[in-house]
N, C-alpha and C positions, 0 to 999 in steps of 0.2 A: 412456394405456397400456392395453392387452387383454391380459392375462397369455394369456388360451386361442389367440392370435393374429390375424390381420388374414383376417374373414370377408367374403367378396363376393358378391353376389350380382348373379345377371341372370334377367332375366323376357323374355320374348316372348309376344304372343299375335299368333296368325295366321288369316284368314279362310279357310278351307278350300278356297273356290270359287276365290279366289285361284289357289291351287298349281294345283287341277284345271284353272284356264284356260290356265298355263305349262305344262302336261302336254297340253293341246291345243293348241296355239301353236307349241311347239315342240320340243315329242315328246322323245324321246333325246338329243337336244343341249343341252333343261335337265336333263332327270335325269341324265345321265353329268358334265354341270358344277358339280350338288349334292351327287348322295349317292354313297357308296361302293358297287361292287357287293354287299356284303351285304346295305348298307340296303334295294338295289334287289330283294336275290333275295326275302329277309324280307317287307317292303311288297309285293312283286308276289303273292306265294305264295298266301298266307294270304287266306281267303274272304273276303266283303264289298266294301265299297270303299276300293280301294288310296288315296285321295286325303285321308281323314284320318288314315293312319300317314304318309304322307308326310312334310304338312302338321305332323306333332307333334317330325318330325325335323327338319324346315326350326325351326319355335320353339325345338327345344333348341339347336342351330347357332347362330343367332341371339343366343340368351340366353349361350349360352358364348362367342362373338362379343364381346358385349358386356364381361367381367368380363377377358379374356385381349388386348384392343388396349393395347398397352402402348405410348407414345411414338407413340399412332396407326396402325406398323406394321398392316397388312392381313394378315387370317388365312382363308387359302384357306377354302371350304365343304368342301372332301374330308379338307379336312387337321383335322375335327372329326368323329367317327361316332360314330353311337350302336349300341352290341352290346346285344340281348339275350339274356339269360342262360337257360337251360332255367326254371332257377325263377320267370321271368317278370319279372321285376327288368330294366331295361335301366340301361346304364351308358355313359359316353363315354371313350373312347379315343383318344386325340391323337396327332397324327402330323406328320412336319415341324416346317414353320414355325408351328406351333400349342405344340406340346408344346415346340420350342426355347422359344418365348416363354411357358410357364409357366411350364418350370425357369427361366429368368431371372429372373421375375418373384417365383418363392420358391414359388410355388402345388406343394403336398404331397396335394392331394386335391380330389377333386368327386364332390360328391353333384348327380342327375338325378333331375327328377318330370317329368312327362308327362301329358296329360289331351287328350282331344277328343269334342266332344258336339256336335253339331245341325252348327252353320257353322262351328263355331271349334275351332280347337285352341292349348293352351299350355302350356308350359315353362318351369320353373323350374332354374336350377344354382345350385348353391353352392361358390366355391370355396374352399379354406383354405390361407393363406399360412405359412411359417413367421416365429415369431418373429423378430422381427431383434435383434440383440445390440445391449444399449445401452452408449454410453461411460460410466461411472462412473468 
């Protein structure tokens, strides 16, 4: 028994070069089959190179991917995005067949961390179930 509830957790890490090779390969027909256009205006915008904000949103996808396959059910990539927030904080936002299958599952919250340096990037979620009622 977990009185605080049933914590889960998903990890991804991604090689950067990766993503950048699917982003030359095959252009807008991987990016509009991954990210949401936010993801895409955010990631395009913003200076430097676009291929490690990508790549940090492909690992949180991934990592929420992992914690939300419930009965193996498949969980679209679009139907998982990552918003950030003015105060720089991003956070994920479920949609469809992603968020039906949290509420199912019980999941009441997720916590996002994010990181990318040199090749890699990675993603952490955490999500939290509510308690289930016990029979006594």
């Amino acid at each position: 028994m977990n009185p605080a509830g049933r914590i889960h957790v998903g990890l991804d890490l991604v090689r950067i070069g990766h993503i950048e090779a699917s982003v030359e390969r095959f252009g807008s027909r991987f990016l509009d089959r991954v990210f949401t256009e936010g993801e895409l205006r955010y990631c395009m915008a913003e200076r430097g190179p676009s291929a490690s904000r990508l790549a940090a949103r492909f690992a949180a996808k991934e990592a929420a991917r992992k914690i939300l396959c419930v009965d193996d059910e498949p969980v679209g990539w679009r139907s998982i995005e990552v918003v950030r927030a003015s105060s720089g904080w991003c956070d994920l936002v479920l949609h469809g067949a992603a968020r039906t299958l949290a509420r199912r599952a019980g999941y009441v919250g997720f916590s996002l961390s994010m990181t990318h340096e040199s090749e890699y990037a990675s993603a952490v979620v955490v999500g939290e179930r509510r308690r289930r009622k016990e029979n006594r």
